[in-house]
C-alpha positions in Angstrom: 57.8 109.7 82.0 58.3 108.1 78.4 60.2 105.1 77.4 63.2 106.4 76.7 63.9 108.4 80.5 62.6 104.9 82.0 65.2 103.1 80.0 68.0 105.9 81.0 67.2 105.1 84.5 67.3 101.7 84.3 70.8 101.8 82.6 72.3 104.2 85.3 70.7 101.6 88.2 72.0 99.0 86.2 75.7 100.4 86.8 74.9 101.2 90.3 74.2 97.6 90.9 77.1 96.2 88.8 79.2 98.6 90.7 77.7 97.8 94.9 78.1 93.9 93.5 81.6 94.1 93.5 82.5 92.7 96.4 83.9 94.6 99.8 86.9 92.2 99.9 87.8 92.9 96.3 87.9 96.5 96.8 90.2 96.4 100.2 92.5 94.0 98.1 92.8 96.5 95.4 93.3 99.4 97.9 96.2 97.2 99.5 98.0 96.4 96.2 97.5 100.0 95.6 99.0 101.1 99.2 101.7 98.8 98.7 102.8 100.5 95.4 102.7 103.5 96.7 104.9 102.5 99.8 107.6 100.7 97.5 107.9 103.9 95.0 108.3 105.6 98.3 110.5 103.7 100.1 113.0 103.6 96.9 116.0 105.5 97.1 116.1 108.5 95.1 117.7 107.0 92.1 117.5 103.5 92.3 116.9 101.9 88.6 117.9 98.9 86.9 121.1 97.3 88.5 123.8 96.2 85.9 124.3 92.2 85.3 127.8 92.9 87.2 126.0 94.7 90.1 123.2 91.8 90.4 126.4 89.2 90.0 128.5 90.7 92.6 125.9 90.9 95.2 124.3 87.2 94.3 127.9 85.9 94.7 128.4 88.1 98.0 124.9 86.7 99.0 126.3 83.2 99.1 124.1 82.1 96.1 127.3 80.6 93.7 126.6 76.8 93.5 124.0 76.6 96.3 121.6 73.8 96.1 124.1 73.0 93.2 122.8 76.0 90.7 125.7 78.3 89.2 126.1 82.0 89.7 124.9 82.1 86.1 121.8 80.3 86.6 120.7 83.0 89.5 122.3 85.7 87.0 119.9 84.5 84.0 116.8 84.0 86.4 117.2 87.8 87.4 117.0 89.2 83.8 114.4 86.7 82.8 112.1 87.6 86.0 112.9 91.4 86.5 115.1 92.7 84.0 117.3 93.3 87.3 114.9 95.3 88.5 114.8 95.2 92.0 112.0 97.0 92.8 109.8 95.0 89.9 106.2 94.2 90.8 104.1 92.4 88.9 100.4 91.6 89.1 100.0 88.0 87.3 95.7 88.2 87.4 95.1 85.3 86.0 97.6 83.1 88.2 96.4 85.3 91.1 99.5 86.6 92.7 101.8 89.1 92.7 105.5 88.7 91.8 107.9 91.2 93.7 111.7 92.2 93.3 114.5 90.9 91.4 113.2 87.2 91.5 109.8 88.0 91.3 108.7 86.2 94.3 105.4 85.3 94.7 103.3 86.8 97.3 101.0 83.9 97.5 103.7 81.6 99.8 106.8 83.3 100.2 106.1 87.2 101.6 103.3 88.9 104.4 100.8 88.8 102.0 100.4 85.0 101.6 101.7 82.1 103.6 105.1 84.0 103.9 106.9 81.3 104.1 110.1 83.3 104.1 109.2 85.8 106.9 109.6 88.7 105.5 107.7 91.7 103.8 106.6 92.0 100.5 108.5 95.2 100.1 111.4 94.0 101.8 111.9 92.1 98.6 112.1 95.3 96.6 115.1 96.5 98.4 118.1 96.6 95.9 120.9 95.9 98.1 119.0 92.1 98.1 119.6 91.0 101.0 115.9 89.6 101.7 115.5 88.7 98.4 118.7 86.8 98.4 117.5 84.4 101.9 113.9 84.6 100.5 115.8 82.7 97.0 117.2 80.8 99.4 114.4 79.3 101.2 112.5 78.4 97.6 115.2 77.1 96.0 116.2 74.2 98.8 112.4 73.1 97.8 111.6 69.7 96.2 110.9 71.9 92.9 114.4 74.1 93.4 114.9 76.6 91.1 111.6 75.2 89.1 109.7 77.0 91.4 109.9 80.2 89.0 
């Protein structure tokens, strides 16, 4: 063989290597993310989109979240848009911080949902339903913390 076929080879078992290094748990994480996805664009209604700031409004009011822990309707109002863009079913890999935010509030899978410490009980795609019900008692959970609505 000449120089140039040995190098080839060495190349190709190069990115053979670099690929079997990464690591198994890596890939099943990135299969799960992936699974989970796919389950929330499938568990969304047909039609389900961006809810209105009245929409997200009426149903954080009818959710009990006006004043609680002391922060106004506006203040849950404004932390929607700001996480989600009232987006219900928003999910959002944050790689660097090492968590994924999901639904309206954009709460972390890390503590609050299945995937973490889930501190609020419930699914990770629970908190991508957009009648925000989960989401709502999930809010509800973080925000009676020592860091309230800090937390985001």
């Amino acid at each position: 063989m000449n120089k140039e076929s040995r190098w080839g080879d060495l190349v190709i078992t190069g990115r053979q290597l670099a690929f079997t290094a990464l690591s198994h748990q890596s890939v099943e994480k990135m299969q799960v993310y992936l699974i989970l996805l796919l389950i929330s664009y499938l568990l969304t209604p047909i039609g389900a989109s961006i809810l209105g700031r009245c929409v997200v409004a009426k149903r954080l009011r009818d959710g009990g979240l006006d004043y609680f822990e002391g922060y106004s309707l506006e203040n849950w109002v404004c932390l929607a848009y700001f996480e989600s863009k009232f987006n219900p079913s928003a999910v959002y890999e944050n790689t660097k911080g090492g968590y994924t935010g999901f639904g309206l509030f954009q709460i972390r899978n890390s503590d609050w949902c299945d995937h973490g410490k889930n501190l609020c009980s419930v699914s990770c795609t629970a908190l991508l339903n957009p009648n925000l019900k989960d989401t709502i008692e999930c809010a509800k959970k973080i925000v009676k913390g020592k860091e309230g609505m800090g937390a985001w």
